[in-house]
C-alpha positions in Angstrom: -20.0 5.1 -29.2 -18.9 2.7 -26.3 -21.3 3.2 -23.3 -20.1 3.1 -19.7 -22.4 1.8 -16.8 -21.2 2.9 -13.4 -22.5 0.1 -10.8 -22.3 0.5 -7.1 -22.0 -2.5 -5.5 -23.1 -2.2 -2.0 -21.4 -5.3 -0.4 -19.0 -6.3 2.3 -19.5 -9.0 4.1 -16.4 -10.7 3.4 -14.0 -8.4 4.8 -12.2 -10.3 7.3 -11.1 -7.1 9.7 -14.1 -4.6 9.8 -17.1 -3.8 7.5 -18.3 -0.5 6.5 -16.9 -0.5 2.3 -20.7 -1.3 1.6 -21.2 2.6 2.7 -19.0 4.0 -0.1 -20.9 4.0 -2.9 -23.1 6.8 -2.8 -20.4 8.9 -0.3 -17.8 8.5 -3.7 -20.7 10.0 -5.9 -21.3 13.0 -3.5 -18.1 13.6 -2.9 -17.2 13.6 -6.9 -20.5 15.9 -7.6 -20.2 18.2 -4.7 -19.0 21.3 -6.4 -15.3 20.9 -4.7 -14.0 20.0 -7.9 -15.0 19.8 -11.6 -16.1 17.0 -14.1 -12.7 17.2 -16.1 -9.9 15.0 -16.0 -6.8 16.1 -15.8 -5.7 15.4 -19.7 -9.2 17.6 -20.1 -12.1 15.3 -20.6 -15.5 15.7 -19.1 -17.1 12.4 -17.9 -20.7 14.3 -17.6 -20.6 12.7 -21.1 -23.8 10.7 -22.5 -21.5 7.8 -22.7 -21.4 7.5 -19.4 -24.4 6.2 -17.3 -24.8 5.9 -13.2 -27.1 2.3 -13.0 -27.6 3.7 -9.2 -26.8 1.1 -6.3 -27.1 -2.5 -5.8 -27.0 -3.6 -2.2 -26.5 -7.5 -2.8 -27.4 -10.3 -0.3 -26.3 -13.4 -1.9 -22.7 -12.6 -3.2 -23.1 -14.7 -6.6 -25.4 -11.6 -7.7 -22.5 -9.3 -8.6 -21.8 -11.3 -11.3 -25.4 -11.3 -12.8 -25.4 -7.5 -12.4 -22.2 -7.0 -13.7 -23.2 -9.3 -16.7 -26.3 -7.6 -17.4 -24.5 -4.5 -17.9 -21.6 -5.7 -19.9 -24.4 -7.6 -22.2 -25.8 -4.0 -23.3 -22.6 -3.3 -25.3 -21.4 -1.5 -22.4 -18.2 -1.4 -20.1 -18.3 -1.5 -16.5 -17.2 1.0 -13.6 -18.1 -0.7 -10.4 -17.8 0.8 -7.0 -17.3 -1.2 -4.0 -17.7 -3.1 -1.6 -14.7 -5.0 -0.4 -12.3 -6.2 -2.9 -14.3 -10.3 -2.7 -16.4 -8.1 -5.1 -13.8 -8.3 -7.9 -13.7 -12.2 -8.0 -17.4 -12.3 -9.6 -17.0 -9.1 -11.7 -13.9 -10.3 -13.4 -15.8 -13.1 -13.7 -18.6 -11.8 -15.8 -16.0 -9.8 -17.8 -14.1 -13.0 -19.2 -17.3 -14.2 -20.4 -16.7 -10.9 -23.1 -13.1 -10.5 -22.9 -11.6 -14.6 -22.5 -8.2 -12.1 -23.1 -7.7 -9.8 -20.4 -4.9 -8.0 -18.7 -5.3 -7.2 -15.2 -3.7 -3.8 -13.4 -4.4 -4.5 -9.5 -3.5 -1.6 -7.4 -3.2 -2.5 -3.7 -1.1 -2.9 -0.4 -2.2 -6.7 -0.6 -1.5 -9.2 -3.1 -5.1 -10.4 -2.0 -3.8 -14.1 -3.3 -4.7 -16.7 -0.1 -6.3 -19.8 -1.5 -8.7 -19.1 1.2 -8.8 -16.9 4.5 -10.0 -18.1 8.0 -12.0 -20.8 5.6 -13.3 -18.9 3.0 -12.2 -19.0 -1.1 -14.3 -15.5 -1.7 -12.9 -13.8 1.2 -11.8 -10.3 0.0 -8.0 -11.6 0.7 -8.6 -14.4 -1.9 -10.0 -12.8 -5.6 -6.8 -12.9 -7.4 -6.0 -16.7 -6.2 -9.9 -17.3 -7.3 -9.4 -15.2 -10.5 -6.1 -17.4 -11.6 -7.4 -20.3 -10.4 -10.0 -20.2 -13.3 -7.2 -18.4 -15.7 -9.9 -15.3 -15.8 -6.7 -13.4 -16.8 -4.1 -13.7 -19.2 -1.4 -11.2 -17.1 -2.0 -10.1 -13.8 0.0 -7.2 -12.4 0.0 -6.3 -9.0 1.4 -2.8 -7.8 2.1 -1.2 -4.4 2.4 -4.7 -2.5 4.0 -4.1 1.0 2.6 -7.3 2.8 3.4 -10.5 1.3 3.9 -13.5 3.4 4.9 -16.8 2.3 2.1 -18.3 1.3 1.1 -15.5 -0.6 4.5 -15.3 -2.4 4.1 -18.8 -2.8 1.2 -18.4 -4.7 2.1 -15.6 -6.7 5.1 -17.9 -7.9 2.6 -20.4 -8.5 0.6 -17.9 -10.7 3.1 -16.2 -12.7 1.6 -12.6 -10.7 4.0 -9.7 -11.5 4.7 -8.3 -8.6 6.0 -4.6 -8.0 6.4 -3.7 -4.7 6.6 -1.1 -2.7 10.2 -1.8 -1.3 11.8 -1.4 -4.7 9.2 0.2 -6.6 9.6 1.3 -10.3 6.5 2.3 -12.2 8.8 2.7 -15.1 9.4 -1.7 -15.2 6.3 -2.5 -16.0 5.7 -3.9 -19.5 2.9 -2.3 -21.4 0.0 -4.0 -21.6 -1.5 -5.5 -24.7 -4.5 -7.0 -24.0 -8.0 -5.5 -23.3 -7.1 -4.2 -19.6 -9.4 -3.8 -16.0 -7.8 -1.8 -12.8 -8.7 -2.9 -9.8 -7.9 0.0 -7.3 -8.3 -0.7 -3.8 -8.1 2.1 -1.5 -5.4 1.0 1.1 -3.1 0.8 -2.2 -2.3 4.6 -1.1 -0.2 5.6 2.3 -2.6 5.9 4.9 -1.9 9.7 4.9 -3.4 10.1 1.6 -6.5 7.0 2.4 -7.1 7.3 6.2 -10.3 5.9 5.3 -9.8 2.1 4.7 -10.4 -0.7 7.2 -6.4 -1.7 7.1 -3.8 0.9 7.2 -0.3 -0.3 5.7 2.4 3.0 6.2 4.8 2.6 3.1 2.1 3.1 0.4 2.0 5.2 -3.0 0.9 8.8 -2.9 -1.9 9.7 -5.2 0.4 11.0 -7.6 2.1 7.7 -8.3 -1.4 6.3 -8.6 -2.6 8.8 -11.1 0.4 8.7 -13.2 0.4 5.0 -13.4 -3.5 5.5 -14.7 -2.6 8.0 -17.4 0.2 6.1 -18.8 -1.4 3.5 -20.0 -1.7 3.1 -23.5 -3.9 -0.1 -24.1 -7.3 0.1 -23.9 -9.2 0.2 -20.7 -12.2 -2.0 -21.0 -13.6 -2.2 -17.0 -12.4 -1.3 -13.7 -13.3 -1.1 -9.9 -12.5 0.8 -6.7 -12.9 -0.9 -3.4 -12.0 -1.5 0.3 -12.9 2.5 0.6 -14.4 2.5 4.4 -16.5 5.7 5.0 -16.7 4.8 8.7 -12.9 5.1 9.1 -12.5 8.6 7.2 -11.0 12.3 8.1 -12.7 14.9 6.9 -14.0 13.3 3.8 -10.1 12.2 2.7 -10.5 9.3 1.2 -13.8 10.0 -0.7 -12.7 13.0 -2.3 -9.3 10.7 -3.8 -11.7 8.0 -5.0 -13.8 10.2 -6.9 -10.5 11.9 -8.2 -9.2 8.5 -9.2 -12.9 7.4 -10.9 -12.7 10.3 -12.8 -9.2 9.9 -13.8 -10.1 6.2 -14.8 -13.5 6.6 -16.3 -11.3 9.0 -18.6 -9.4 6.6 -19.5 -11.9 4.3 -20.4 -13.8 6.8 -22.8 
């Protein structure tokens, strides 16, 4: 039996607009075991499953740690379910993950393609991961879905890349190629309208609805080997919103990685 480790990452000092994702963690968890909804996905599996096991919190000062964390977990024959943190986070946790899987397939769900070589002088910025991430060819196919915010040296780079874009102007969930490699999703929060996900530092009108979202997750058919959710921002929330459709979307993903 596969184990899962679920890893909060507690980290956000490289957004570039405002912080506040490093709150999210533990306001996910509540909201996913507050009694407002069951432990069942919706294709009916429970994830209060002894596969599956919370590792608890990990606020993180140097930002090279995630990658030691996330490797220590993955080296207990285990996948990873990480919480964020601001999407910089995903950078260092893909990067443990290649060290396992040098063959992966990446599903990156988000208004941003997140692809600047670096932002206001930074490489790890949280608008940078995927550039780092293909950089160092961590990822065999990178797909990138609900993009509303490209500019040109962003489409340059995706060009450069070979980054499957699907945005949202022309969006068909039914063009995307199946994947064949060991995937990780990489969900960030603003990848939803802002009326679903008022709580994310930047709001992009034009987004998916959850719907899209969670039909996108349950049609996949390859195997689901890691994932993240980031960029959720507790500060910037309505009534518990946001927190209640990340833990619908962990669920929905944690089910697909059992």
């Amino acid at each position: 039996m596969t184990k899962i480790y679920i890893q909060g990452i507690q980290f956000d000092e490289k957004s570039s607009f405002q912080q506040g994702p490093r709150l999210a963690p533990p306001i996910i968890r509540k909201a996913l075991h507050s009694g407002a909804m069951n432990l069942f996905t919706e294709a009916g599996q429970n994830i209060e499953d002894s596969a599956i096991e919370d590792k608890g919190d990990f606020i993180i000062s140097d930002y090279f740690d995630i990658e030691t964390t996330t490797a220590k977990h993955l080296s207990e024959n285990a996948k990873v379910f990480t919480l964020g943190g601001d999407h910089s986070i995903t950078f260092p946790v893909i990067k443990a993950h290649h060290q396992k899987y040098p063959k992966l397939d990446i599903l990156h769900i988000d208004a941003h393609a997140d692809m600047y070589d670096d932002y206001e002088g930074d490489p790890y910025s949280h608008a940078c991961p995927f550039a780092q991430i293909m950089e160092h060819k961590f990822a065999a196919r990178l797909v990138q879905v609900g993009i509303r915010t490209l500019n040109t040296h962003q489409a340059e780079q995706v060009e450069k890349y070979q980054v499957e874009v699907h945005s949202m102007k022309d969006l068909d969930l039914t063009s995307i190629r199946p994947f064949e490699n060991p995937l990780y999703i990489s969900l960030d929060m603003d990848a939803f309208d802002p009326a679903f996900a008022p709580g994310v530092s930047h709001h992009e009108p034009g987004g998916l609805t959850s719907r899209q979202v969670i039909d996108l997750i349950q049609n996949i058919k390859t195997e689901v080997i890691g994932a993240d959710i980031v960029e959720y921002n507790p500060d910037r929330d309505f009534q518990e919103m946001t927190a209640y459709l990340a833990a619908k979307m962990m669920k929905e993903i944690l089910g697909k990685m059992m």
